[in-house]
C-alpha positions as CSV (number, residue, x, y, z in Angstrom):
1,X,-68.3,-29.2,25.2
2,X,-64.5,-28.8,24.5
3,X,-63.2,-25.5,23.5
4,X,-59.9,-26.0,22.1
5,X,-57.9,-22.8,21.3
6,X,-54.9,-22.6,18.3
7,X,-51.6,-22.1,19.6
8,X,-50.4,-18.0,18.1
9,X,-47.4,-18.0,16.1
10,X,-46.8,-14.7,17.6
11,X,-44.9,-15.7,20.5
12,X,-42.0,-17.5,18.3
13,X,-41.9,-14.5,15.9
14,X,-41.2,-12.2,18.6
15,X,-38.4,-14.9,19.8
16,X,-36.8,-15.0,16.5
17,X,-36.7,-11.4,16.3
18,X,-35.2,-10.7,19.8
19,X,-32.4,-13.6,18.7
20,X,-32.0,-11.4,15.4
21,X,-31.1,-7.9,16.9
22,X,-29.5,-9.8,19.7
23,X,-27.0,-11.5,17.6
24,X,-26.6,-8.8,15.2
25,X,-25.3,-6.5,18.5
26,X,-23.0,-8.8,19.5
27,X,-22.0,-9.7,16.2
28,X,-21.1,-5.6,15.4
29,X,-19.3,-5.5,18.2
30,X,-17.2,-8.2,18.4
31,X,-16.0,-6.8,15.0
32,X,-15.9,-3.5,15.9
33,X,-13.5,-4.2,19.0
34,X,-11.3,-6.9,16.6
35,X,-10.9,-4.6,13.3
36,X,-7.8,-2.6,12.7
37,X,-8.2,0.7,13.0
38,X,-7.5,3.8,10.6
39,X,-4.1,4.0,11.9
40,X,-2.6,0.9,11.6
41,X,-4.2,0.1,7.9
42,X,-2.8,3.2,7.0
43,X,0.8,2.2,9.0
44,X,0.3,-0.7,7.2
45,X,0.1,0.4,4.1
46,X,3.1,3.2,4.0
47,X,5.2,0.7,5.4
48,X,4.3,-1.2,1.7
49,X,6.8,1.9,0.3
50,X,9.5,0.2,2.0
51,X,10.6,-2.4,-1.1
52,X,10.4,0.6,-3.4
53,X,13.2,2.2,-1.5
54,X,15.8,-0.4,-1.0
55,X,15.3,-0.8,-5.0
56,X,16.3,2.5,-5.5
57,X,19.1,2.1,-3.4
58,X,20.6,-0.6,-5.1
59,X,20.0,1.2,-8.4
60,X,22.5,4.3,-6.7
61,X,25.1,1.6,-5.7
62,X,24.7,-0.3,-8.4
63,X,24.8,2.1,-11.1
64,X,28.7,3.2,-11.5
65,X,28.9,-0.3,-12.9
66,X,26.8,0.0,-15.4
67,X,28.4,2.7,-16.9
68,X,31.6,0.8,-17.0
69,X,30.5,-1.6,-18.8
70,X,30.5,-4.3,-15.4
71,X,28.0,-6.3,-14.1
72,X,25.1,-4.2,-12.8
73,X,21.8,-5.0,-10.5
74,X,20.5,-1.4,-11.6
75,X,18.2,-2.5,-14.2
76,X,17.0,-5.2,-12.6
77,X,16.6,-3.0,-9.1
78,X,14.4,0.0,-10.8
79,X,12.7,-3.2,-12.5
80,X,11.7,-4.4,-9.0
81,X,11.1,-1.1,-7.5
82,X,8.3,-0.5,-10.7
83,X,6.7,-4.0,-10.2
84,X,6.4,-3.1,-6.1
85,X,4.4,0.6,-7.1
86,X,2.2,-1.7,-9.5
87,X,1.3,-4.3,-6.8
88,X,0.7,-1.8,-4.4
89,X,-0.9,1.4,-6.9
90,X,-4.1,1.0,-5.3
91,X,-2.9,1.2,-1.7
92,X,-0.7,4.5,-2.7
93,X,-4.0,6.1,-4.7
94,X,-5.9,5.7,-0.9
95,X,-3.1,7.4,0.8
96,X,-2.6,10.4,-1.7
97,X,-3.1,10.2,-5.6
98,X,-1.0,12.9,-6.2
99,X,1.8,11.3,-4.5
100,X,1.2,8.5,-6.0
101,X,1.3,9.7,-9.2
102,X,4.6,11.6,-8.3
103,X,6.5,8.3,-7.5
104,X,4.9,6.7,-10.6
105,X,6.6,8.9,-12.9
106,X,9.8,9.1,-10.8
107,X,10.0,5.4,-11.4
108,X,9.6,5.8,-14.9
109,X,12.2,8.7,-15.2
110,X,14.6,6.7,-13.2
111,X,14.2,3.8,-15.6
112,X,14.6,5.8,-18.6
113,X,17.7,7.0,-17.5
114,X,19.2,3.7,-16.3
115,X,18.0,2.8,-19.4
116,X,19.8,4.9,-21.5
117,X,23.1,4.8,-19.7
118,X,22.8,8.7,-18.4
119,X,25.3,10.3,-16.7
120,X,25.3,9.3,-12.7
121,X,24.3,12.9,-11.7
122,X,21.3,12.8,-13.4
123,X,20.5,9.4,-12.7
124,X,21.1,10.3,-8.6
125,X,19.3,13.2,-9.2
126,X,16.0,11.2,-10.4
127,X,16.5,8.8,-7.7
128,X,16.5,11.4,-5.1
129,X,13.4,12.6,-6.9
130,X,11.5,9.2,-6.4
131,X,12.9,8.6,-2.5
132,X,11.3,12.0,-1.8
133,X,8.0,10.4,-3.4
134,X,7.8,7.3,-1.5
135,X,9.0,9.1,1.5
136,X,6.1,11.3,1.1
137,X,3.8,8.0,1.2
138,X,5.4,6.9,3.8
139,X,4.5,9.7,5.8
140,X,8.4,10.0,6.7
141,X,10.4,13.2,6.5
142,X,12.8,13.4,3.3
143,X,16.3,11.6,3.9
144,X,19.0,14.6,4.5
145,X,21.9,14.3,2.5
């Protein structure tokens, strides 16, 4: 008489299951060793301030020939620097809400003044108002001047 005996399952179970956690530790750190860090998401992301400011610098160049009535890049510049916050508003919320909400309305007060032709000092005076905002994102010390 034969006595045959059914093969367990068990010992491919326990083989899939070693694969599993095997893979999944090698798989965490592989990623763990190949994702940016903290520091250079966040370098990353203050250096996203940087089109904000050379908008506002052509508005202060750009401005004097406004008021005269010449050719100016000033609207068009505070334009650009308002579309770069909105593409990047999420970004500047992570970093600091507040400040992000400072340079928000900066942008807007620098705008309304381009906007209504106000006098150079006050329109300077709004534009060192938002540098000092994005500088603040940017984790850089406020231009001296």
């Amino acid at each position: 008489m034969a006595i045959y005996r059914t093969q367990s399952r068990r010992p491919l179970f326990l083989t899939g299951a070693v694969a599993l956690v095997v893979g999944l530790v090698i798989g965490f750190a592989l990623g763990s060793a190949t994702a940016p860090g903290l520091a250079s998401q966040l370098a990353s992301a203050r250096a996203e301030v940087r089109p904000i400011l050379t908008s506002l610098d052509v508005v202060r160049i750009e401005y004097a020939s406004l008021l005269t009535g010449g050719d100016s890049g000033s609207p068009d510049a505070i334009a650009r620097a308002q579309e770069a916050f909105r593409a990047r508003q999420a970004t500047f919320d992570l970093i600091g809400r507040a400040a992000a909400m400072e340079l928000e309305q900066a942008l807007e007060r620098v705008a309304g003044l381009v906007a209504a032709k106000a006098p150079q000092a006050e329109v300077d005076t709004a534009i060192d108002a938002a540098e000092a905002a994005a500088r603040e994102i940017a984790g850089e010390a406020p231009a001296s001047g």
